[in-house]
C-alpha positions in Angstrom: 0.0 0.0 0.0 1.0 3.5 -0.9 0.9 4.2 3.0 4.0 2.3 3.4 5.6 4.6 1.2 4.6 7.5 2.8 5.4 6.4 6.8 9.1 5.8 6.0 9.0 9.8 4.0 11.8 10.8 6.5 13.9 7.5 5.5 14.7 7.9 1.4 17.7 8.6 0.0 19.6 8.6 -2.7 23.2 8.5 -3.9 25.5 11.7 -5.2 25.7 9.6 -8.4 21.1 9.9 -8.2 21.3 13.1 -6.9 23.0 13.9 -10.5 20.9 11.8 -12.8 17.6 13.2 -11.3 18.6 16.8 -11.7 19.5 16.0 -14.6 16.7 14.2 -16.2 14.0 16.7 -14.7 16.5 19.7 -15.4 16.1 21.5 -11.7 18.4 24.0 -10.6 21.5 23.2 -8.7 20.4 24.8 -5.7 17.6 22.5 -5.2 18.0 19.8 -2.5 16.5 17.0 -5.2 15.9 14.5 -1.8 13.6 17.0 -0.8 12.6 18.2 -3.3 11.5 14.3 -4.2 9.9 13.9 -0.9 7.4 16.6 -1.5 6.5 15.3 -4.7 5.9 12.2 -3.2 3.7 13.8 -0.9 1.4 15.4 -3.2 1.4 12.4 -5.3 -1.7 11.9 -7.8 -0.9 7.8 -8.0 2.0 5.8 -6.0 2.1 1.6 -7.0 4.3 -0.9 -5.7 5.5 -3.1 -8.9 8.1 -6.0 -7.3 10.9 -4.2 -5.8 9.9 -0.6 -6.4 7.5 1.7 -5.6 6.4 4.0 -8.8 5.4 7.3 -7.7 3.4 9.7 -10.6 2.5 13.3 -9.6 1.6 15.5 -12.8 4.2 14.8 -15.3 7.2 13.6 -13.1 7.7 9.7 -12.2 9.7 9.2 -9.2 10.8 5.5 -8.5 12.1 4.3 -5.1 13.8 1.1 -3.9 11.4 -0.9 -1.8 13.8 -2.1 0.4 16.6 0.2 1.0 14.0 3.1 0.3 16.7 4.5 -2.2 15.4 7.4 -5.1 16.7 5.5 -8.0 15.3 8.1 -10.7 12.7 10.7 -11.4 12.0 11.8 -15.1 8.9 13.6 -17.0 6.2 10.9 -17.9 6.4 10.4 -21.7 2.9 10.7 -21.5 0.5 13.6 -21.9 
């Protein structure tokens, strides 16, 4: 359930090497801390599924995916569609 996602907020992370690619593939400024920036979207999700080992998050046109397990923000890029 999405709820699971949303009670361990204050435990995601990412890597430096994530930290890049998700600036990167939603262009945001370097000034912008992307873990919180992530967690907020997350919060104000429109849709949040758990597929296997990671949980999809969709909020407008951004997907944000997130390790299950180590609770890690693998990537977040615009949705291809709309």
């Amino acid at each position: 359930m999405s709820i699971d996602l949303l009670n361990t907020l204050e435990q995601i992370h990412t890597t430096p090497l994530g930290i890049e690619r998700i600036r990167r593939n939603l262009g945001l400024a370097d000034q912008i801390d992307v873990v919180a920036w992530c967690k907020d979207k997350i919060r104000e999700a429109d849709h949040i599924v758990r597929q296997g080992k990671n949980w999809y998050v969709h909020i407008g046109h951004v997907s944000i995916t997130v390790n299950a397990s180590s609770l890690t923000i693998i990537t977040a890029h615009k949705s291809k569609k709309g």
